[in-house]
C-alpha positions, 0 to 999 in steps of 0.5 A: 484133740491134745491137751499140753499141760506141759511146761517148759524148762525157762517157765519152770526156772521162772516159777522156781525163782519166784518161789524163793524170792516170795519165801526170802523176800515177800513172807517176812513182809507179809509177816511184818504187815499182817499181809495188809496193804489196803491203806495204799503204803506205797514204801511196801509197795515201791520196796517189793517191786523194786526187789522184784525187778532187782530179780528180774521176775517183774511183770510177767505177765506183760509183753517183753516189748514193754518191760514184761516177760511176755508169759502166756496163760499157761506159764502165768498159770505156774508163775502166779500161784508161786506168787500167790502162795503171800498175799502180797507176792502178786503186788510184788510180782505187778501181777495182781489185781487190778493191774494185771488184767488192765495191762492185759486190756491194753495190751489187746485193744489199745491203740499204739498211742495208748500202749505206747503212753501207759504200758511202759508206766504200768509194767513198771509199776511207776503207775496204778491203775484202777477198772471202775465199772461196778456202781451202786444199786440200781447200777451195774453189778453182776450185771453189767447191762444195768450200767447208769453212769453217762457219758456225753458228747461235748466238744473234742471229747465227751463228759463223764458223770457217774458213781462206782463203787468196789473200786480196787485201788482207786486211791492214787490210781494213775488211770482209771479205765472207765465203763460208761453208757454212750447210747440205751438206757440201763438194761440195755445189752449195748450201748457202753463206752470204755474210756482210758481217764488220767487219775489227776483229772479233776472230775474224779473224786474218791468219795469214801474208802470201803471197810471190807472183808478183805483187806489184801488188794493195794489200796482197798476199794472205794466209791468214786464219782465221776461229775462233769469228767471230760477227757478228749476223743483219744481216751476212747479204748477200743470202739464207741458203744462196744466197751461190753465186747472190749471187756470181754477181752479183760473179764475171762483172763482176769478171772482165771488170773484171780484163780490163779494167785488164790490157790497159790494162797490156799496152798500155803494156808493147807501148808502151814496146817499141815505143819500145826498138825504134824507138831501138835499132839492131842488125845494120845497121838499126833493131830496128823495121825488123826482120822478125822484131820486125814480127811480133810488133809486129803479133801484139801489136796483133792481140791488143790489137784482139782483146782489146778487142773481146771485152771491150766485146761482154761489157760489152754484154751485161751492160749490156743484161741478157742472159745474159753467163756464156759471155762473160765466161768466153770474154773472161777466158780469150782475155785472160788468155792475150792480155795474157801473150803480149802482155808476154811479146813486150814482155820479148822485144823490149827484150832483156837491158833487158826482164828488168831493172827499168830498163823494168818489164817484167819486172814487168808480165809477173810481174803479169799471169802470175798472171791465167790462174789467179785468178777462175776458171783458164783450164782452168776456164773451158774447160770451162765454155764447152765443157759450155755448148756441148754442152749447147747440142748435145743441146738442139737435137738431132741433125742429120740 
């Protein structure tokens, strides 16, 4: 079975552009704001995506019958991580969270109304979106199955009553896609319901903002309830009591994607240590001529090597149609971890600098620190890959 990493010449030249258009345009951005975008300042916003499409480097990501560029998960695999390299380059871009992954959920299973009505508003950015699906405890979390929020029958549609929590972007969203139980009970493995609900809908409410780790996402994350919330048949995306199976379709690129623009991140983090060390000289010599810095200037490229090498055979895969569930659970829990050592080296090898804002990288590891929790803890993800392989164990049976 032959693997193609290659990449083509038009992907090559899109992710040589991006790459300059986040050197020109986005790092004097990110620089100005500390690369902080969770108060949802849509004049950032609004002004980098305009850039961006003024480059013709908008949504990538996206099918090229909505505004995109129709990049499969090889090409995004290149295009994202340049964008990564500023935090803000993938909200430039309208490649970041959570858009990108809604875009590619309605992309997969919405109906033609559905695309036709949000697509064109998502891909161009006129509108956001939000994925609301995790909740407070006892509710769904890593996992899903404990989903509470409800959604009922009422006439012409169904009534959605629940919270959720560590919504990103959930101020001002456009369109919420909603995770809602539809037949069970919590624990149950079926029985949810994804719903497509405009943002102006007077059953949402924004309850409260969260004070995170992280403050790089367009418009942070909130707590959102949901009381009385009634949307028509036709807000349904996909089948009743199979929204599980719908995410799915969401879930296994989306994370790659994250994988994707994170190393881009800790890739200039490793970038802008390297110029620390090279210039600062300390006990007679250079940092960089240091054997102890070597280390982890080396340890640092073995897990960009790495990481990247993961992240394109799982993008194989998935463009290929095969079975990519391991993978990309194998890739978001080697990444996760990869680009917080990777950050954290950074931090270490400027110094007392490294943890001031002067470098951004004490920002950069407050961003990427979060990763080994959302989509999918890294504990959660072990133990899906180590059931996968047991499972794998009893099949073939006992070897002699």
């Amino acid at each position: 079975m032959a693997i193609d990493f290659e990449i083509d010449d038009e992907v090559a030249a899109l992710a040589a552009r991006t790459r300059e258009f986040v050197r020109d345009v986005v790092i004097p951005v990110e620089l100005e704001t500390g690369g902080s975008v969770h108060d949802g300042d849509e004049s950032v916003r609004r002004g980098l995506q305009d850039a961006a499409h003024a480059a013709g480097l908008l949504a990538p990501q996206l099918g090229r019958e909505w505004g995109g560029l129709g990049l499969d998960m090889r090409g995004q695999s290149v295009v994202f991580e340049e964008a990564g390299y500023s935090l803000l380059g993938p909200l430039a871009l309208n490649c970041s969270a959570p858009d990108e992954g809604n875009m590619h959920l309605l992309e997969r299973i919405g109906s033609p109304e559905q695309q036709g009505r949000w697509l064109p508003e998502l891909g161009s950015g006129r509108a956001r979106s939000a994925f609301a699906m995790t909740e407070p405890a006892p509710g769904a979390g890593s996992d899903p199955r404990a989903l509470r929020t409800r959604a009922r029958r009422v006439e012409g549609g169904w009534r959605i009553d629940g919270r959720k929590w560590f919504i990103t972007g959930a101020r001002g969203a456009s369109l919420f896609f909603v995770m809602a139980r539809t037949s069970g009970e919590p624990g149950d493995a079926g029985g949810a319901t994804l719903f497509l609900v405009d943002g102006d809908n007077p059953g949402i409410t924004v309850v409260r903002d969260l004070d995170t780790l992280d403050v790089g996402l367009f418009g942070g994350h909130s707590e959102v309830e949901f009381r009385d919330c009634v949307v028509p048949d036709g807000a349904v995306l996909g089948e009743v009591d199979r929204g599980f199976e719908a995410a799915q379709a969401r879930l296994a690129p989306a994370r790659l994607t994250h994988c994707m623009r994170w190393l881009g991140l800790a890739r200039r983090a490793h970038d802008i240590a390297l110029g620390y060390v090279a210039q600062r000289d300390a006990f007679g010599d250079r940092l960089a001529n240091l054997g102890m810095v070597q280390q982890q200037v080396a340890d640092n490229e073995i897990d960009m090597a790495a990481s990247r090498a993961l992240i394109r055979h799982a993008a194989w895969l998935l463009d290929t149609g095969r079975d990519a569930g391991n993978a990309t659970s194998m890739t978001k829990v080697f990444v996760a971890e990869a680009v917080g050592r990777i950050t954290d080296r950074a931090v270490q090898l400027a110094g007392a600098t490294g943890t001031a804002g002067d470098l951004l990288l004490s920002r950069y590891w407050r961003e990427v620190r979060p990763f080994r929790i959302y989509d999918g803890s890294s504990e959660t993800h072990r133990w899906a890959i180590a059931k996968r392989a047991v499972t794998a164990r009893r099949t073939a049976g006992e070897v002699a």
